[in-house]
N, C-alpha and C positions, 0 to 999 in steps of 0.2 A: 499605383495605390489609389483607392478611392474615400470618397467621405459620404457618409450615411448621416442622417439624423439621428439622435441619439431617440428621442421619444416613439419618434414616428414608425423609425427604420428605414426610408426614406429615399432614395437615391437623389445627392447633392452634387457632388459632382468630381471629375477626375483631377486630381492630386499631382498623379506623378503616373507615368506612362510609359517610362523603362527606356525612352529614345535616348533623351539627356544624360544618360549615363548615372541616374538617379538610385539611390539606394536605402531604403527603409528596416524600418526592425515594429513588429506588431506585438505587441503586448497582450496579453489577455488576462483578464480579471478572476480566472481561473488558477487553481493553485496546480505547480507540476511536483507530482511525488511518486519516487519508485521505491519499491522495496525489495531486500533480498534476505533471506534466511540461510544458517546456515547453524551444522552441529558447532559448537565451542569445545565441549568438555562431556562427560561421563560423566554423573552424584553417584558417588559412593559406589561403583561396580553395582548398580541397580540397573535396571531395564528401561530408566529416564535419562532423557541426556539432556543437556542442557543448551540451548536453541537462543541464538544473537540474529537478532535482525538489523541488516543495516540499513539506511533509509539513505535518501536526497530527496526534501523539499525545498522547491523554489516559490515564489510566489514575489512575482512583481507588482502586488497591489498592497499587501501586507506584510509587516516582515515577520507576523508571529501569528499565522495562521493557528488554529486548535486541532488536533490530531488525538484522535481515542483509536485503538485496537477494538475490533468492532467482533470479532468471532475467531473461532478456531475450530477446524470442522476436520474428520476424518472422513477418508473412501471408504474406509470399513464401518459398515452398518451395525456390525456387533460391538464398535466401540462405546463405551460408556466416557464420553466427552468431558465431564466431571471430573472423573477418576483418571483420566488420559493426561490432564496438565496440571500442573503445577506450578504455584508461584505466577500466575497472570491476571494481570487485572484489566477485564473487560469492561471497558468503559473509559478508559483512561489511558494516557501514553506512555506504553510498557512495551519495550522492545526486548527483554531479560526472561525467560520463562521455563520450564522442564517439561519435557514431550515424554512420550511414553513409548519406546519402538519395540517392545514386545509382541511380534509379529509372527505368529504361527498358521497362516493362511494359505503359503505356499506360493504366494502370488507377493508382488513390491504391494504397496499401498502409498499413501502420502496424505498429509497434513497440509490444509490449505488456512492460510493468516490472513486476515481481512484487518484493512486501517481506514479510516475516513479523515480525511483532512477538509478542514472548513474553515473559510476565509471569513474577515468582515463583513465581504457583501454579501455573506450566504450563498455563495459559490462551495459546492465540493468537488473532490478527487475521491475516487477509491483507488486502494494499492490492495495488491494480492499477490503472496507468495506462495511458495509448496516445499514442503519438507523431508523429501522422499523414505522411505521408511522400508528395506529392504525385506525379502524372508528369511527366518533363520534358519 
């Protein structure tokens, strides 16, 4: 393990050097967040199902970093991304939402979920999942 100066970046000097049988844990001011989507449920025998995302964030600097849902974007270019979701609030931390799988293209597609997590220090993380969306 070594030690930097914090201002400068600096090289201070060696720590710990792995002979002594020495053992460290490094921390980074950086928040760690994954995410994962998956379908939950069917609304109503419609062609929206209804999309749970599960997350883990850690952040060893913060214990209540801020997290917004930043986008939701389709492979299909003919999607009308508006009219595709439901019940999501962009901008804000919403993991609960209805997708739209009405897929007549003949080919799979998927839905890609973007989060941003942001610590006190003005440190982020992006998370991004997919939502694979078959053909009918």
């Amino acid at each position: 393990m070594v030690e930097f100066d914090q201002t400068t970046g600096a090289f201070v000097r060696v720590v710990a050097d792995g002979t002594s049988g020495e053992r460290g844990t490094t921390f980074s001011p950086r928040p760690f967040f994954n995410v994962y989507a998956h379908v939950a449920a069917e609304r109503d025998r419609s062609r929206f199902k209804h999309i749970v995302v599960d997350r883990r964030l850690k952040d060893f600097s913060d214990p209540t970093p801020r997290v917004r849902l930043t986008s939701i974007e389709s492979t299909d270019p003919r999607i009308d991304i508006r009219a595709a979701v439901r019940n999501a609030a962009i901008g804000e931390e919403d993991y609960e939402f209805d997708l739209d799988f009405d897929n007549d293209t003949g080919v799979a597609q998927h839905y890609t979920i973007s989060y941003l997590a942001r610590n006190t220090h003005d440190l982020t993380k992006i998370a991004t999942t997919e939502v694979p969306v078959p053909p009918r």
